[in-house]
N, C-alpha and C positions, 0 to 999 in steps of 0.2 A: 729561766727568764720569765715564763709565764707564770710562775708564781711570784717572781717581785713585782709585774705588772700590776696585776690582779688585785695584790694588796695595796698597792695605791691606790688604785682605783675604787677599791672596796672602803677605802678611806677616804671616796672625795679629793683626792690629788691627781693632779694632771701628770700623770708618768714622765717622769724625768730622768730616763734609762738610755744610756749610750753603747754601743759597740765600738771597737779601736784595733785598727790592722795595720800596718805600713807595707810598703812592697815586697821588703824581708817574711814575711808572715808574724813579726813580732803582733802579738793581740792582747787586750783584756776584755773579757766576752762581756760584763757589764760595767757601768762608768752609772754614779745613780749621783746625780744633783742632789749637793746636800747645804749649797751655800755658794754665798762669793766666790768664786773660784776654788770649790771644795769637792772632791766626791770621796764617795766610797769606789774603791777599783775591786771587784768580784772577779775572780777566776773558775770558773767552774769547772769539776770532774766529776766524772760519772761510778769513778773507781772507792773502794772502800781503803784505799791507802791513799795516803797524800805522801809523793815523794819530789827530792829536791828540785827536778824539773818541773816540777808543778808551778813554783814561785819564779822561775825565767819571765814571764809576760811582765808582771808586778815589777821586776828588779829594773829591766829595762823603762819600763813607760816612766817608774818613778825619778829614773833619772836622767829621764829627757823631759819631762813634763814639769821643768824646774819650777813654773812662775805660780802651779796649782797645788795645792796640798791633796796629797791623795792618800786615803786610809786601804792598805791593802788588806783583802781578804781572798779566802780559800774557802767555795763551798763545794762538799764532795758527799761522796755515797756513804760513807761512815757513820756510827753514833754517837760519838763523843767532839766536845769540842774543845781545840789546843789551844793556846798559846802559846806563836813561835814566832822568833826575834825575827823575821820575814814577816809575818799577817797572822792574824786570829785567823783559824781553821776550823768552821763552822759542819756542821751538820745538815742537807739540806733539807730535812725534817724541822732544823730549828734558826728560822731563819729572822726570828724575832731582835736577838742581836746587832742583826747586816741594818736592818728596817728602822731601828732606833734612830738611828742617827738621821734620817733623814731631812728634807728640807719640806714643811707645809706648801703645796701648790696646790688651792684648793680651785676647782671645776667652776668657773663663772656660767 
């Protein structure tokens, strides 16, 4: 989280980073304003495997969060980064992909 901060910031944008929990514990640890009604949804792990409970937060939010388009993502301890029919699965070394997509909010 402190490093998608950071890089906004270090870009002159105003952080536009969310956390999402409901009373179940369903979560997605980051929500990043990327638009009208758009984010990237980041799931973070700390682990060097991404396994199929990793994408539960993502499957749920995305299908109650009908009225937002939400781009799932997976960043984890690992070096390589996948693409899988759930979310791009990032490396959190290379977090240049997550950050693209973003939405310009620059600092007045």
């Amino acid at each position: 989280m402190t490093e998608l901060i950071k890089s906004q910031t270090h870009r002159g944008e105003k952080p536009s980073i969310y956390f999402i929990r409901d009373k179940q514990g369903h979560e997605i640890d980051a929500l990043i304003e990327t638009g009208p009604n758009t984010f990237q949804a980041a799931e973070i792990k700390s682990g060097m495997t991404v396994t199929s409970e990793s994408f539960s937060g993502l499957k749920y939010w995305g299908s109650q969060l009908t009225e937002y388009k939400l781009h799932p993502w997976i960043v984890y301890g690992g070096e390589t980064k996948q693409e899988r029919e759930a979310a791009t699965v990032l490396p959190w070394r290379d977090l240049e992909p997550l950050l693209e997509r973003r939405l310009s909010r620059k600092v007045d």
